[in-house]
N, C-alpha and C positions, 0 to 999 in steps of 0.2 A: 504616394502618401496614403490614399486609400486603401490600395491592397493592403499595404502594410497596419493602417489602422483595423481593417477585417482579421488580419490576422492575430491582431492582439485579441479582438474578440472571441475568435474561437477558439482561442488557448486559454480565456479567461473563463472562460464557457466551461473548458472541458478541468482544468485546473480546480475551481471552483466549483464542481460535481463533488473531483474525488476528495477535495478536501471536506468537504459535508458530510463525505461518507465514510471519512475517515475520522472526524471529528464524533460523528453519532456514534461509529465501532468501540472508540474511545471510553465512551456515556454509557455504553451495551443499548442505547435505545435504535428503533426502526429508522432505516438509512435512508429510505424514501424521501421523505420531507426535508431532510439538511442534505438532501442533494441537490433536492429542487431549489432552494431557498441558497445554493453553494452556486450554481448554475445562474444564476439571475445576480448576485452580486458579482460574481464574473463575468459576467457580461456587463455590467454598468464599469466593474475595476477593467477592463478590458477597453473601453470607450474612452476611459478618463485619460488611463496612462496611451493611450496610442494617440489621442489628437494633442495630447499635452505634447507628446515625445515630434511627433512628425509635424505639427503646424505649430506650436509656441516654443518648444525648447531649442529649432537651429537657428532663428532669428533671434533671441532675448540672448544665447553664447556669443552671439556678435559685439554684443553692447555691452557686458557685466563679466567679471572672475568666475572661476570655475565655484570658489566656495558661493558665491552669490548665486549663484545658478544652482546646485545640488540645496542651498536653501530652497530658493522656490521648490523644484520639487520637493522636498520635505513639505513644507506648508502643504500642498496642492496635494499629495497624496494622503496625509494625513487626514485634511478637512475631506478631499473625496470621499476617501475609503470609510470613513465615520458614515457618511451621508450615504453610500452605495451598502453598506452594510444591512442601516436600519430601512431603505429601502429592500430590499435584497430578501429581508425578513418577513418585512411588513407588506408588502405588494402582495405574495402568493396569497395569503390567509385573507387580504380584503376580495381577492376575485374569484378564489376558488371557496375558500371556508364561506364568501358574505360576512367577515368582520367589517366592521364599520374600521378609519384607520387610527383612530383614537383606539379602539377595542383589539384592533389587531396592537398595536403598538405597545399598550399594558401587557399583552399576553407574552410578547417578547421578552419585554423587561423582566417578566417575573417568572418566565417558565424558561428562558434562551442562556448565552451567556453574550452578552454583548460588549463586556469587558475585553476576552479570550478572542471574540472574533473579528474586535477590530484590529487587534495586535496581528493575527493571524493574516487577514486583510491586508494592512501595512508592508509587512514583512513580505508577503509577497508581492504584488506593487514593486516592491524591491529588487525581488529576483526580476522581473519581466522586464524593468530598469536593466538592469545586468543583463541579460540574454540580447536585449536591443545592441546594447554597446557593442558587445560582442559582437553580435552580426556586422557592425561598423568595423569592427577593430580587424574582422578577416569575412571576409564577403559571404554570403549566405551560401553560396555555392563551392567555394572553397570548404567550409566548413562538412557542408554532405559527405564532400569527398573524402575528408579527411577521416569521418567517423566512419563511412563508408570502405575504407579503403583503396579507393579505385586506382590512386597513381601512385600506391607504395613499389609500386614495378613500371620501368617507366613505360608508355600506352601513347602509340600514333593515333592521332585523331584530325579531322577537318575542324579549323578553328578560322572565323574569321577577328582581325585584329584592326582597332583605330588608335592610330598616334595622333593626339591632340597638345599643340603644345602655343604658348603665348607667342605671337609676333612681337616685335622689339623689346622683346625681355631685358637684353643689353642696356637698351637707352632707360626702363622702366629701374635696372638695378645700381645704375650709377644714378639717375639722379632722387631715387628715395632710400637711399643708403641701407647698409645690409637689414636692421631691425625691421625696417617700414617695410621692405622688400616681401619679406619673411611676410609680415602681418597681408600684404597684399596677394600673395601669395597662397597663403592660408583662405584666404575669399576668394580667390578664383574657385580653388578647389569645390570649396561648398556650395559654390553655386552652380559646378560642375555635376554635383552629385546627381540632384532630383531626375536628371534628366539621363544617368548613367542609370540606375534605380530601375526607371520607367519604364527604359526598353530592356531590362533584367540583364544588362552589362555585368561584366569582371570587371574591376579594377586591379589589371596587372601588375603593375609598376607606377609607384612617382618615382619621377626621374628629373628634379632638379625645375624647372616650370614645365615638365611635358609631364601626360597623363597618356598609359597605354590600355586601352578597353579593350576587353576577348571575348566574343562569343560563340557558343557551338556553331556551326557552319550553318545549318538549315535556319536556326535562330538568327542568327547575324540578319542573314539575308529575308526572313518572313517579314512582308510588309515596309521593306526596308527598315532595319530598324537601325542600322549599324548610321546610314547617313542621318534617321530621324535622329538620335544621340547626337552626333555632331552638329548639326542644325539647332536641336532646340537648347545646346551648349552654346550656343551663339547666342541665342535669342536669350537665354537666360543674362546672362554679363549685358547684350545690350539693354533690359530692360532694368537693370540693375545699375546702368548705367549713371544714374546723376547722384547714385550713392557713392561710384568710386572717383567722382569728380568731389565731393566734400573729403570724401576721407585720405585719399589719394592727388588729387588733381591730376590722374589721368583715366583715362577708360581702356582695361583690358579688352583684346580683340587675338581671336586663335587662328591656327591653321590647321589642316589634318589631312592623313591620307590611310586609305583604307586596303588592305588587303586582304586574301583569304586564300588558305593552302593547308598541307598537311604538315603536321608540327607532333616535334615527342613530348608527351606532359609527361611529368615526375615530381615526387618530392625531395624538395633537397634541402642538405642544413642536418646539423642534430640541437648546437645550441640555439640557434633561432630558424624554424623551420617554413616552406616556404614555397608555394608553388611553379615550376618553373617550365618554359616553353621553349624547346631548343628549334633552329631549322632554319631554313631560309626564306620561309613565309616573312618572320619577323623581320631577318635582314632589307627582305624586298620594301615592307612598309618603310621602313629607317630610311631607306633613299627614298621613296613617294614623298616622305615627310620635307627631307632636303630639296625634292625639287620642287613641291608646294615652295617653300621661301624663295628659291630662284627665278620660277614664275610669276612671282607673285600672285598666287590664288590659295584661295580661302581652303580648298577642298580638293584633294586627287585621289582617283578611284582605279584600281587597275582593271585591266579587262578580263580577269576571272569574275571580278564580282559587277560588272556593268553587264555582262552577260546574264548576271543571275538575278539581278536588282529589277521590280519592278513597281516605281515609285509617282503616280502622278501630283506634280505638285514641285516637281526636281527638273531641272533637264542639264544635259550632258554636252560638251563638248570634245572633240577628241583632237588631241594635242599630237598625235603621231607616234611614229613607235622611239621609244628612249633608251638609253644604255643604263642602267642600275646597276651593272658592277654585280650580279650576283650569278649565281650558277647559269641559269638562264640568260645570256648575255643582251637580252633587249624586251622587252615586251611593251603592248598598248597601255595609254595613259590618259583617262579623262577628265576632268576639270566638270563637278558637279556643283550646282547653283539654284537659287530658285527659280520656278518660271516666272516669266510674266506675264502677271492674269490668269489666263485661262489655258495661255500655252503650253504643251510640253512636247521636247524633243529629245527623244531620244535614239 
């Protein structure tokens, strides 16, 4: 949530330059000043719309309609962007000119246009609304690639992969019948997120109540990040826990297994397109996943990536060598958990 509120900033920052300077090209007057003055309302529109978006707007869509929701923001951006405006104006000329801000404030009124620049304001507010979503609607790193072109040819790469999916989804879906299911379902995911986000996961696949994470191979495995994601997915639903006892009367709880190998990325699809990971990397995780529920544990790691994982805070069990059914006819299997205390074994 942070980084992502920084980065509103310094698109608002640099957005709010060129529109200063574009807006004075406009007037034929010098660009200087309504850059400065575009640059500092950008950055106040830049603050508003990122803490609005990342700390008020996924909690308040839990509780209210979509149209009640694009209300508030209306409201919230509106009264902002007025307020960041004539701040935005009025700040540079009281610290750098010495207007007083009564003096700086008249000068705006009657020398600016403050009508033009808060619609201008608004409106974008709007777009950066939109490019958020976006980044939602297909993952910040899918998108790169997409403008980038990188897998219009399909491209082998190390990719490490977490399948995370709900224990007794079964029992969860017979007895809150298919709507409720849906809606509970709907909130696993979102509480899935912050914590997919955090460690800069892909969200590869929803798959019915599983959730597949991808990350480049050295990423997956820096600082552990691929177990920190499944962990603090855990921790997130448990601590969220005595909301899906009101709303639900049960408490989601996941399982997962982690893999990492080489895999063909491409895109596929014409009418809805779509990033996709062929190999037996994925295969291998889809049996860790099934034999996480046969052993009943929370977490299984193969031994490509317990070789490469170097996590204190985690420790590891090793379960012996297993049969996965995949090219590979057996490989090592460990069962990762937190320590206790101060222990760690690995």
């Amino acid at each position: 949530r942070r980084r992502a509120v920084g980065i509103f900033i310094v698109l608002g920052v640099v957005v709010g330059a060129e529109l200063g300077m574009a807006l004075a090209a406009l007037d034929g007057s010098d660009i200087g000043r309504p850059a400065l003055h575009g640059a500092v309302v950008g950055l106040l529109a830049g603050l508003l719309v990122g803490v609005t978006e990342e700390y008020f707007v996924p909690e308040l869509g839990r509780r209210v309609g979509f149209a009640a929701l694009n209300s508030f923001r209306f409201v919230v951006y509106a009264i902002g962007m007025g307020v960041s405006v004539l701040l935005g104006n009025v700040t540079p000329r009281v610290l750098i000119e010495g207007l007083s801000p009564p003096a700086a404030l008249e000068v705006y009124l009657d020398q600016g246009h403050p009508g033009r620049d808060m619609i201008v304001g608004v409106v974008a507010a709007f777009v950066m609304t939109f490019l958020l979503q976006l980044r939602r609607l297909h993952n910040q790193e899918e998108l790169w690639h997409l403008f980038t072109g990188r897998y219009h040819s399909p491209k082998v790469e190390r990719r490490v992969f977490l399948f995370v999916d709900l224990a007794d989804s079964t029992g969860a879906a017979e007895a809150l019948g298919p709507t409720r299911y849906s809606a509970y379902l709907r909130d696993v995911f979102r509480d899935m997120a912050e914590p997919i986000l955090s460690t800069r996961g892909l969200v590869y696949q929803h798959a019915g109540d599983a959730a597949i994470v991808s990350w480049r191979f050295e990423r997956g495995v820096r600082d552990g990040a691929c177990v920190r994601c499944f962990m603090g997915i855990a921790e997130a639903l448990d601590r969220n826990g005595p909301r899906y006892d009101v709303s639900y009367g049960r408490r989601p709880t996941v399982r997962g297994a982690i893999h990492g190998g080489e895999v063909v990325a491409t895109w596929v699809g014409e009418a809805k397109r779509e990033l996709a990971f062929h190999g037996d990397t994925l295969n291998t995780v889809a049996r860790l996943q099934g034999l996480a529920s046969k052993l009943d544990r929370s977490l299984l790691v193969s031994d490509v990536l317990r070789r490469r994982l170097d996590l204190p805070g985690f420790q590891t069990e090793r379960l012996g060598t297993v049969d996965l059914r995949v090219r590979r006819a057996s490989a090592e299997v460990y069962a990762v958990s937190p320590v206790d205390r101060n222990r760690v074994a690995w």
